[in-house]
C-alpha atoms as a printed R data frame, in Angstrom:
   type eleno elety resid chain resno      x      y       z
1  ATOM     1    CA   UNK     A     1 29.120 23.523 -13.374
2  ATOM     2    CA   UNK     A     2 30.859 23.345 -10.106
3  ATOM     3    CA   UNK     A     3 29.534 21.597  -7.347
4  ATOM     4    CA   UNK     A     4 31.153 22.277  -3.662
5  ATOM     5    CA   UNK     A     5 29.754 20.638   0.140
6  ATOM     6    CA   UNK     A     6 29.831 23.209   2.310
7  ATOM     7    CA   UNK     A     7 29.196 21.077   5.750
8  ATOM     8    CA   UNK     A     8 29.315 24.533   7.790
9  ATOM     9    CA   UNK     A     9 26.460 25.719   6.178
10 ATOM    10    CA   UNK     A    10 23.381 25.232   8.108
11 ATOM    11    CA   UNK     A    11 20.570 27.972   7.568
12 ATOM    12    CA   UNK     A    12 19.082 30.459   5.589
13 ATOM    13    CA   UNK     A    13 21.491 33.234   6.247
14 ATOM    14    CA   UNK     A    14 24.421 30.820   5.488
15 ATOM    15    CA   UNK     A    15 22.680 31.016   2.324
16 ATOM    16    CA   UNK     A    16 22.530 34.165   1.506
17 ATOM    17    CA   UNK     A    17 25.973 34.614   2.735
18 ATOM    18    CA   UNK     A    18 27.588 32.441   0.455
19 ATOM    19    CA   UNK     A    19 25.366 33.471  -2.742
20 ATOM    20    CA   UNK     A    20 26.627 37.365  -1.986
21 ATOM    21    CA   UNK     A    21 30.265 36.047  -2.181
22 ATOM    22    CA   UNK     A    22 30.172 34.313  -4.894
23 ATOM    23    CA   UNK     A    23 28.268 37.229  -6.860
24 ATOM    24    CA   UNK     A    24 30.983 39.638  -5.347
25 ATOM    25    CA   UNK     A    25 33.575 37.666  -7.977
26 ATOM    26    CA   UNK     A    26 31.119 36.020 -10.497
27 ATOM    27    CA   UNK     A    27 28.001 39.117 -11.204
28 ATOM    28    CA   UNK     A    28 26.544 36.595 -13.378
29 ATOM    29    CA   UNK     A    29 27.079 33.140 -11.782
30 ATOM    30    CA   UNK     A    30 24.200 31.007 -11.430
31 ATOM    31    CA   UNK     A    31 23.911 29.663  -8.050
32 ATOM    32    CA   UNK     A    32 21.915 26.804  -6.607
33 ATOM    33    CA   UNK     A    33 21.994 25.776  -3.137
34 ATOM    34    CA   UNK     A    34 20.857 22.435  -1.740
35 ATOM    35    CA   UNK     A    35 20.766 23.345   2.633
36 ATOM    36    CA   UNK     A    36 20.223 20.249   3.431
37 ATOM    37    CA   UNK     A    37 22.968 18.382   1.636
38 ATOM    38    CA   UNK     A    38 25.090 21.363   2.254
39 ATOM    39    CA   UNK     A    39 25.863 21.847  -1.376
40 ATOM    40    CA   UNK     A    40 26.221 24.836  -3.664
41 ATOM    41    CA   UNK     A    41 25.968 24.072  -7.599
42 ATOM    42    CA   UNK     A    42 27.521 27.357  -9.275
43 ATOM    43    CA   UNK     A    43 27.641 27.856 -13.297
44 ATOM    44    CA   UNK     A    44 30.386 30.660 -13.592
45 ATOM    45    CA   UNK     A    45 30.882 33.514 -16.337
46 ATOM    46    CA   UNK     A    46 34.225 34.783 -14.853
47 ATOM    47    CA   UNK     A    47 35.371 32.843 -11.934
48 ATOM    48    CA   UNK     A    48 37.363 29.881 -12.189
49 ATOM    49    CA   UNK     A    49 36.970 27.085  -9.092
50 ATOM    50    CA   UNK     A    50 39.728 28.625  -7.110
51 ATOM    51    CA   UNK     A    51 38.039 32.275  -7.174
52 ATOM    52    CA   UNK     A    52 34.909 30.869  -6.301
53 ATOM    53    CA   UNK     A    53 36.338 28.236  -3.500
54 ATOM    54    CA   UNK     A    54 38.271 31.466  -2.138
55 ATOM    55    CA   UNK     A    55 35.537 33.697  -1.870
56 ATOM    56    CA   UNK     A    56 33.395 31.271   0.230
57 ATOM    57    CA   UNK     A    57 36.393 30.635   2.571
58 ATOM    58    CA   UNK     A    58 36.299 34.353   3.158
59 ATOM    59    CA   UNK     A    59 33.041 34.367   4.115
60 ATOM    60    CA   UNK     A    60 33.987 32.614   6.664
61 ATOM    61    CA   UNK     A    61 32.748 28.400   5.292
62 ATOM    62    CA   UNK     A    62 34.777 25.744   4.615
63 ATOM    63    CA   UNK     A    63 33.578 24.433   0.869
64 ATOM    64    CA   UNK     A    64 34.911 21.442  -0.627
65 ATOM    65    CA   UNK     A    65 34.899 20.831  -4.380
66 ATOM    66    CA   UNK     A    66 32.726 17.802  -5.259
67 ATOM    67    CA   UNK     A    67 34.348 15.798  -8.520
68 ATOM    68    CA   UNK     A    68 30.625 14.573  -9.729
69 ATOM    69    CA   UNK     A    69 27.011 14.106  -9.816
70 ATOM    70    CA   UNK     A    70 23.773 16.417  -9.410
71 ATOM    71    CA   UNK     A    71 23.236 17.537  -5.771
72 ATOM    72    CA   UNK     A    72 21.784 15.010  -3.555
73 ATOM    73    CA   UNK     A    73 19.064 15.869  -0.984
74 ATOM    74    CA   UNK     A    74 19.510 14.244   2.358
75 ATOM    75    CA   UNK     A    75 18.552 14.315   5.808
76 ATOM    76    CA   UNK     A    76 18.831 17.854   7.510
77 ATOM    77    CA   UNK     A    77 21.262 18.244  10.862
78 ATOM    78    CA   UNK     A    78 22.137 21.173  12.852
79 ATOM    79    CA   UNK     A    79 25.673 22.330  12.861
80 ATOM    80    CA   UNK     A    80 27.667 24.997  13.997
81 ATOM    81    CA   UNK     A    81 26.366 28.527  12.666
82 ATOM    82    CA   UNK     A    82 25.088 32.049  13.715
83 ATOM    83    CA   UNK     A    83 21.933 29.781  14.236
84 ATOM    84    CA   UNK     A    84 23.139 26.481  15.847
């Protein structure tokens, strides 16, 4: 499992944004996304964590692996997206 904060990710469609990229590398890749802690929780078939942190940096987010731990939920905040 590999766990990344992706603080620019603030809405729905940043959601479905970053879930398309990381299926464009990883078909079969589970992928769980916490919004409000801004973390995405992938279980990979193919991809290793560079392919995966790659792919979300093309989409245009700025993800940053997390070493440990289940994701968190915390307090939502706006931030700077298509919708904030």
């Amino acid at each position: 499992m590999i766990t990344f904060e992706v603080k620019d990710m603030t809405c729905g469609h940043c959601v479905s944004t970053i879930t398309k990229a990381v299926r464009a590398v990883d078909k079969e890749a589970t992928v769980r996304i916490e919004l409000q802690s801004h973390q995405v929780q992938i279980e990979p078939t193919e991809a290793d964590a560079d392919e995966l942190r790659d792919a979300i940096q093309e989409a245009g987010y700025t993800p940053v692996v997390v070493t440990n731990g289940p994701l968190k939920p915390e307090k939502a905040s706006r931030g700077g997206c298509c919708c904030g």
